[in-house]
PATOR-461529 format. One record per residue: residue in three letters; x, y, z of N, C-alpha, C in turn; residue number from 1. Coordinates in steps of 0.1 Angstrom, whole numbers, plus 5000, padded with zeros to 4 digits. Atoms other than C-alpha are relative to their C-alpha. Layout:
('ALA',(X,Y,Z),(X,Y,Z),(X,Y,Z),NUM)
...
//
This chain:
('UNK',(5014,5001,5001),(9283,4958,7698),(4996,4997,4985),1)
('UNK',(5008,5007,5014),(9266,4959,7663),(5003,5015,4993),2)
('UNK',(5000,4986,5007),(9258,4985,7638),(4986,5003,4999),3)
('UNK',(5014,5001,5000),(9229,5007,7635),(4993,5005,4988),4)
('UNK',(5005,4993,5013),(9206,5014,7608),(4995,5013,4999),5)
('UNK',(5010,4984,5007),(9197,5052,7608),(4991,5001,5006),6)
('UNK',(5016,5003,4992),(9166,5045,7626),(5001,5001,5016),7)
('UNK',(4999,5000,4982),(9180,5044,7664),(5000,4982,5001),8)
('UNK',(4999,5014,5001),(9181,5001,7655),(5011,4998,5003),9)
('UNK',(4983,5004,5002),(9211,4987,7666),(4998,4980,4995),10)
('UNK',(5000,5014,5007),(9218,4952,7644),(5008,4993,5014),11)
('UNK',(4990,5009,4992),(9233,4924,7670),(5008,4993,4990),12)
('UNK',(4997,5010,5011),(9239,4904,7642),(4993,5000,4986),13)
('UNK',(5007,4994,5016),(9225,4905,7603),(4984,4998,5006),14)
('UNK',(5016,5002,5000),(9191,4885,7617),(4993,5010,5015),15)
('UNK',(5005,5000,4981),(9189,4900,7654),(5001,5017,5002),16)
('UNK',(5000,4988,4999),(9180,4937,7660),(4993,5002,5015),17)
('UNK',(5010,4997,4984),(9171,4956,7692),(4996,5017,4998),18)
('UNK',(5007,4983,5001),(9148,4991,7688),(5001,5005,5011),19)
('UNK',(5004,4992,4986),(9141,5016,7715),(4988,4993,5008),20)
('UNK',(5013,5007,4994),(9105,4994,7725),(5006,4988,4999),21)
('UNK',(4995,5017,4999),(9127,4957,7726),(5001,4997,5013),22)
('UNK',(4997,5007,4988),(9133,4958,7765),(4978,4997,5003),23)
('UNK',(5013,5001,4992),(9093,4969,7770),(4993,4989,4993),24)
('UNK',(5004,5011,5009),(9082,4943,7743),(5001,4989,5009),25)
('UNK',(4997,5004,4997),(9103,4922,7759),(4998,4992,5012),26)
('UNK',(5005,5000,4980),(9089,4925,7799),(4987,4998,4997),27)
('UNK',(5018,5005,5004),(9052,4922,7782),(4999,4982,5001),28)
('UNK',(4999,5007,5003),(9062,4891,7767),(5002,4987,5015),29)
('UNK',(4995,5005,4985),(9079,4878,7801),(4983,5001,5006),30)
('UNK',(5011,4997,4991),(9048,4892,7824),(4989,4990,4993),31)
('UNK',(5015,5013,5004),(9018,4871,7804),(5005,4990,5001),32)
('UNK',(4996,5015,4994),(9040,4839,7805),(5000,4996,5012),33)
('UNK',(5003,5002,4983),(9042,4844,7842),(4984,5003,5005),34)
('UNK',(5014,5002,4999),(9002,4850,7842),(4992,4993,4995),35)
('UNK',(5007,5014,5006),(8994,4824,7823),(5001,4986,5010),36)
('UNK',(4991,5009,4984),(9017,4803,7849),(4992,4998,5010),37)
('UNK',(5003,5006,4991),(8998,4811,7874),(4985,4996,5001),38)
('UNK',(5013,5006,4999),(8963,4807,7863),(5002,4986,4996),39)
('UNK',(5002,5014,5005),(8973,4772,7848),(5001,4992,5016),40)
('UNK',(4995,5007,4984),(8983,4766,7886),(4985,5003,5008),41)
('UNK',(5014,5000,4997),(8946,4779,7893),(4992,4989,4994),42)
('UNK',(5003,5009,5005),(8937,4751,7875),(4993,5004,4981),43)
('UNK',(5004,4999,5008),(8929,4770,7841),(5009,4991,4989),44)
('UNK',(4989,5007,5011),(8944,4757,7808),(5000,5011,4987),45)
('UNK',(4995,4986,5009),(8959,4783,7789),(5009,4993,4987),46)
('UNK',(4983,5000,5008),(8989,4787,7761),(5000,5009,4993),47)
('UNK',(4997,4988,5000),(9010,4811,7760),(5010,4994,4983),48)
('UNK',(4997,4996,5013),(9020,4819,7720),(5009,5012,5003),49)
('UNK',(4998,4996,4995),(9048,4836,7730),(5018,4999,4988),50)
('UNK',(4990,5001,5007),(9081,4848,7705),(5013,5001,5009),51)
('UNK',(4993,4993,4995),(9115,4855,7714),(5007,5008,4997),52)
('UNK',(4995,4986,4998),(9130,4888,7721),(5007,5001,4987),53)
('UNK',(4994,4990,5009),(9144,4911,7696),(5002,4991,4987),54)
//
């Protein structure tokens, strides 16, 4: 795996960390892209601003 900093962080790699709140962040981030989805399919026009994970 990685190493962690003292904090409960674990490093994946120097740039890539995952905290204790990175899956729920994570399922947020997911969930509004798929609500956005479907109102653009209601015919709205959205955009999703949307990073990725950890």
């Amino acid at each position: 795996m990685g190493a962690t900093d003292g904090n409960g962080n674990l490093f994946l790699d120097p740039n890539t960390y995952v905290a204790c709140h990175s899956f729920d962040v994570a399922s947020y981030a997911a969930g509004s892209t798929c609500a956005a989805v479907e109102r653009t399919l209601d015919g709205e026009r959205l955009f999703a601003l949307v990073r990725p994970p950890a």
